[in-house]
N, C-alpha and C positions, 0 to 999 in steps of 0.2 A: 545657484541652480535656478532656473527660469520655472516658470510658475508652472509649465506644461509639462516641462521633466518630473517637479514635483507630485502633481496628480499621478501622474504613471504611476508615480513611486508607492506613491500613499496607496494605491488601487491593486498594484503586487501584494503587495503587505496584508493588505486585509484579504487578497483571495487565497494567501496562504493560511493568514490567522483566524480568519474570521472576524476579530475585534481587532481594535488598537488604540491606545490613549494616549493624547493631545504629550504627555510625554513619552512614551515610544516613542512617538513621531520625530519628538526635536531631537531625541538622542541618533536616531538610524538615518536622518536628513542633516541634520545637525544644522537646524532652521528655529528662529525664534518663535517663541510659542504664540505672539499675536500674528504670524506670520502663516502660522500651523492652525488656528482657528479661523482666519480669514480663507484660505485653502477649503475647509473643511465645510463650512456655511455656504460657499459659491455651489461644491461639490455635490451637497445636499439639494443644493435647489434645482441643479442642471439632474438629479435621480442618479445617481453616479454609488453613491451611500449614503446611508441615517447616520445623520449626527446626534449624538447622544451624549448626555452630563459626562465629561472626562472626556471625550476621546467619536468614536464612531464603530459601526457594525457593516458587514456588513450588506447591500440590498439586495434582499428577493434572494435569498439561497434554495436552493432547488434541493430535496433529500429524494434519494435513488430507492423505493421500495419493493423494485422486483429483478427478479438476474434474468439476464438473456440468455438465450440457449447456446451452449457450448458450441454448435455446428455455426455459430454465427458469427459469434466471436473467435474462431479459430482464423479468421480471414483478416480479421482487424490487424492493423499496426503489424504488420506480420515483418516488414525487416528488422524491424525494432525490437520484436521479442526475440529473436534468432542472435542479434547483438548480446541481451540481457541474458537468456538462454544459456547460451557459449560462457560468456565469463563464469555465471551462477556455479554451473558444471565443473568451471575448473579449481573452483574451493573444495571441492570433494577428496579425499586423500585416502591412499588406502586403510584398510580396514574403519571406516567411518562407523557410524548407526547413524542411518539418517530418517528424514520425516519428509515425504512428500506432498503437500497438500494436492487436491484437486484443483485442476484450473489447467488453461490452455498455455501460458510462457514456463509450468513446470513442466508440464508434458514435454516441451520441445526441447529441454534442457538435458531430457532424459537422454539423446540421441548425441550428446556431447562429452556423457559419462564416460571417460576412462581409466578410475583408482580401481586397483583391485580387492578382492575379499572386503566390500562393501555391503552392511544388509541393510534394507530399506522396509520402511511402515509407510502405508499411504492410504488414504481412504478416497482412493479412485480406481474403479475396476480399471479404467482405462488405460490411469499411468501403472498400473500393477501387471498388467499383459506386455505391455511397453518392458519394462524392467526387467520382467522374468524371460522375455524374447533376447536381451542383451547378456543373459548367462547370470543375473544377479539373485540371490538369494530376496526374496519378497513377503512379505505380511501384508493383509488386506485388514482396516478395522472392520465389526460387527456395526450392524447397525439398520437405521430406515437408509433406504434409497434415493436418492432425487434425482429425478430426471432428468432438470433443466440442465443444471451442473455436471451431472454424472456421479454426484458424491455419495458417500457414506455419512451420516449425519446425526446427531442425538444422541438421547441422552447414553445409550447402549453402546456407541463409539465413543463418546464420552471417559467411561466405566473402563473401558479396553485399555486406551491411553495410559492409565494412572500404573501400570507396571513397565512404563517404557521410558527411558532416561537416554536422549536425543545427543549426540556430538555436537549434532550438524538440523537446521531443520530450513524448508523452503515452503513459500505462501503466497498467494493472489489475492488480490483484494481487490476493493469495487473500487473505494477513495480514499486518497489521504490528505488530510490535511493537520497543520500543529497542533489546532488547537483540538479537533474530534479524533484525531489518530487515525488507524486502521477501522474500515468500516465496510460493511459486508449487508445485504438488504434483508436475510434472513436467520433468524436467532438460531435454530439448530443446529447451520452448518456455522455459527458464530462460535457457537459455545465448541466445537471441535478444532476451529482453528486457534483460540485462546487457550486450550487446555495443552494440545501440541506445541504452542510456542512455552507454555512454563516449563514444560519438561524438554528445554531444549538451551543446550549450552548456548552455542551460537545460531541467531535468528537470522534471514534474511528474507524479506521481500522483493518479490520481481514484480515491478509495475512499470509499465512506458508511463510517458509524458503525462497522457489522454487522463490518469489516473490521479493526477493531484488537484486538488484545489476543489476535487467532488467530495459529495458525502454520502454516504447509505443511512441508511434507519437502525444500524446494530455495532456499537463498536467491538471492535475485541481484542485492540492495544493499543497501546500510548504510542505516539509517533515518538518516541525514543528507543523503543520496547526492541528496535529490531535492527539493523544495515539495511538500505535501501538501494534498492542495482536497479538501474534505471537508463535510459538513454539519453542524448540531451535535453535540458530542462528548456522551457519556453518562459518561466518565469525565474528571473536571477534569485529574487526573495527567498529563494530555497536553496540556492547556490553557497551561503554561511553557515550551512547545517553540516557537522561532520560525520553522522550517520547517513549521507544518502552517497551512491558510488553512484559516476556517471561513465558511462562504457560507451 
């Protein structure tokens, strides 16, 4: 492998992990470890990543501490969630119980729905208008309001949660990455989307591409925690994971 391939590689790796150690490296390159350090010291010095004792980090990670307004991100990625959308919908089988989280690629998934005697929990006025306009039995949690989002949030939707036990359950997130998991900029609508994913048999995430490799300031599951439905990936380093489906 030529020393430029290498870099790419090493530079996937850590935008998926964050870290990675001088053996990571030889195993998944399958390159000698003075080969793996001389890589790694060029790499540091061109600002590329911090080389650090064992292995490297890596540079200048940016963490996401606010959400954008749903009216704005409804426009983003938008074939891409209609892709994600479409599939996510067709896991749904009749008679489900499912969980809707808030967010814009659940919303559009709703519009793809076709099992019958299906009931649905959501803490989105929006996708709850949505749902009940398609003939579907609906539950909205209690809670504070957020704007940005359109969500239900807190500790009072929290509380509601804990008498519901999910088939089926679907979630947005801000970023994912292996090592920080699921990550979300604000802790009340965190702690609703972590309580709905434990009471939920089978988990799944709808995130396009735009959503890996970011991080938010709240996590609220372990990048195993869940199936990931996704479009095509732009980094392959996620491509050996067999929780993420590409649609």
């Amino acid at each position: 492998m030529l020393a430029e391939d290498r870099c790419k590689k090493i530079l996937d790796i850590l935008d998926s992990m964050g870290s990675v150690t001088v053996q990571q490296l030889m195993d998944e390159l399958d390159t000698s470890e003075s080969t793996i350090r001389r890589d790694l010291v060029a790499m540091d010095k061109k600002g590329y990543l911090t080389k650090v004792h064992g292995g490297a980090i890596v540079n200048n990670t940016n963490i996401h501490t606010q959400d954008e307004k749903v009216i704005n991100r409804l426009k983003q990625n938008r074939n891409e969630k209609e892709q994600i959308a479409r599939y996510a919908a067709s896991l749904i089988v009749d008679n489900d119980f499912v969980y809707i989280d808030a967010g814009t690629t659940t919303a559009v998934m709703i519009d793809y729905i076709t099992a019958k005697n299906v009931v649905f929990v959501t803490n989105s006025l929006t996708n709850a208008k949505r749902i009940s306009d398609r003939g579907y039995t609906v539950y909205i949690l209690g809670g504070e309001f957020k704007s940005t989002t359109e969500a239900i949030v807190g500790d009072e939707a929290v509380v509601t949660l804990d008498k519901y036990n999910f088939t089926k359950g679907f979630w947005g997130t801000n970023g994912i990455t292996v090592k920080n998991g699921f990550t979300t900029p604000e802790i009340k609508e965190a702690m609703v989307k972590k309580k709905s994913m434990e009471n939920s048999k089978e988990k799944y995430i709808l995130a396009d591409d735009s959503k890996f490799s970011q991080v938010s300031s709240i996590k609220f599951a372990d990048f195993e925690d869940a199936v990931i439905i996704t479009n095509a990936l732009s980094n392959d380093n996620y491509k050996k994971y067999k929780n993420i489906k590409e649609v």
